[in-house]
C-alpha positions in Angstrom: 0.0 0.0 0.0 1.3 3.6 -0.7 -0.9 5.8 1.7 -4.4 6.1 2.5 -7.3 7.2 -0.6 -9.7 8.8 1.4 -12.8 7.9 1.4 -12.1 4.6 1.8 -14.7 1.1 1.7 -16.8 0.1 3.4 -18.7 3.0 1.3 -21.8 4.8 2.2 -24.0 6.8 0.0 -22.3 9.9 0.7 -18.6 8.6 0.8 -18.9 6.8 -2.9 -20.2 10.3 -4.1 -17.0 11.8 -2.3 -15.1 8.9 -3.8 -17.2 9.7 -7.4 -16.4 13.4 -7.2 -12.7 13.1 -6.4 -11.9 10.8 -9.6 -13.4 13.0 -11.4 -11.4 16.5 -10.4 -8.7 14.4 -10.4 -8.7 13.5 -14.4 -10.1 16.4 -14.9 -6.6 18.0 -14.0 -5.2 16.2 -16.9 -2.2 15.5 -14.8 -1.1 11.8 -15.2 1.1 11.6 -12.0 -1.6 13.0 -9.9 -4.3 11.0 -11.6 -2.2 8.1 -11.3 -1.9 8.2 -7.7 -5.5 7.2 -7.4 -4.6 3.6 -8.4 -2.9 0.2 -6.7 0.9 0.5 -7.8 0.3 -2.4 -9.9 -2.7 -1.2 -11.6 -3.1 -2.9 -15.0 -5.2 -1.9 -18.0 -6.2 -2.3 -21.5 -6.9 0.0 -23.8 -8.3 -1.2 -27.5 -4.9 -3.4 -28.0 -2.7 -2.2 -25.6 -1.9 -3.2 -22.1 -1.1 -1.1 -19.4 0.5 -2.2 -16.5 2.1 0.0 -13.4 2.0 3.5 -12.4 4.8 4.5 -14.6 2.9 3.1 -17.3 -0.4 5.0 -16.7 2.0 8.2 -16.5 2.8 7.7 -19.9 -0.5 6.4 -21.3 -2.1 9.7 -20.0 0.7 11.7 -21.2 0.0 10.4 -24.9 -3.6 10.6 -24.4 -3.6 14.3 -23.6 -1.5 15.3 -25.7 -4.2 14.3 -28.3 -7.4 14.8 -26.9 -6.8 19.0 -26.0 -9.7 20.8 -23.6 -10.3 17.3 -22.3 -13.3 17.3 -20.0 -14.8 14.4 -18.2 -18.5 13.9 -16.4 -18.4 11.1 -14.1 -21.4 10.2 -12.4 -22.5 7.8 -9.5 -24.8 5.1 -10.7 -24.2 2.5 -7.6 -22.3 0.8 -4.9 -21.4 -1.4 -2.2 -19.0 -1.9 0.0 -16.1 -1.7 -1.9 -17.4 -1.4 -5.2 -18.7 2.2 -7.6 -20.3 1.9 -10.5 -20.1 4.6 -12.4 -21.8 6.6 -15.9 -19.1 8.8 -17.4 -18.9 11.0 -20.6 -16.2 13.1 -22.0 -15.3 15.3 -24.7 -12.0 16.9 -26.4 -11.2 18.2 -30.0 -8.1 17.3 -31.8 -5.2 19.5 -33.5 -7.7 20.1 -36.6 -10.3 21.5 -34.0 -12.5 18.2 -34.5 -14.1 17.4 -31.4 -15.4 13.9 -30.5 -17.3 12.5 -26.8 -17.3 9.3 -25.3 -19.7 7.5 -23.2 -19.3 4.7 -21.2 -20.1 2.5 -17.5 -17.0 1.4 -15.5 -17.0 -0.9 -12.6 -14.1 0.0 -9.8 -13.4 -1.9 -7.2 -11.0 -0.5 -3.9 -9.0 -2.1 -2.2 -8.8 -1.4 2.0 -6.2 1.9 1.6 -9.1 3.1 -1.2 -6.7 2.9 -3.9 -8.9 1.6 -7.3 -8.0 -1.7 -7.8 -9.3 -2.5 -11.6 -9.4 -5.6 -13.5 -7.6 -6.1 -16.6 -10.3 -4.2 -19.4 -11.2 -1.6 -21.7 -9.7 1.8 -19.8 -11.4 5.5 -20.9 
């Protein structure tokens, strides 16, 4: 464990909107060592073909992404929970280098481990 993510499971309605909130203003930084605080050290994701594995690894991830997707703005939004489990609804928009802009919608399922650092399976990653 690297330090306590407060709020942490078990989680009560007002603690997984805390939780919600704080992931949210957190990407919305778009700073990838800050946002990449918020997960286990050995966090590992997939995006479309590529795996990601490792804090250092998210760093870079969101580094690229960013650079890309400019004004970046994300919506996440509680949807349900339990213990030590959030469901979330998220949506986000950004516009490219040609002024294009694109959203995205999507559900994501975290899970938290007992310092209420987001634990995630192996899937899909925003």
């Amino acid at each position: 464990m690297s330090g306590i993510h407060a709020p942490v499971p078990p989680f009560t309605l007002d603690t997984a909107i805390q939780k919600v909130r704080g992931a949210e203003d957190g990407w919305n930084t778009r700073n990838p060592e800050k946002v990449s605080l918020a997960y286990t050290i050995d966090s590992k994701w997939r995006n479309r073909a590529e795996i990601i594995q490792g804090r250092q690894k998210i760093v870079e991830f969101l580094t690229r992404k960013w650079e890309r997707e400019l004004d970046y703005r994300l919506i996440k939004e509680l949807w349900a929970f339990t213990r030590n489990r959030i469901a979330v609804r998220f949506a986000y928009e950004y516009h490219d280098d040609s002024g294009n802009w694109f959203r995205a919608y999507g559900n994501e399922n975290w899970e938290f481990d007992e310092s209420g650092a987001y634990d995630p399976p192996p899937r899909q990653h925003q």
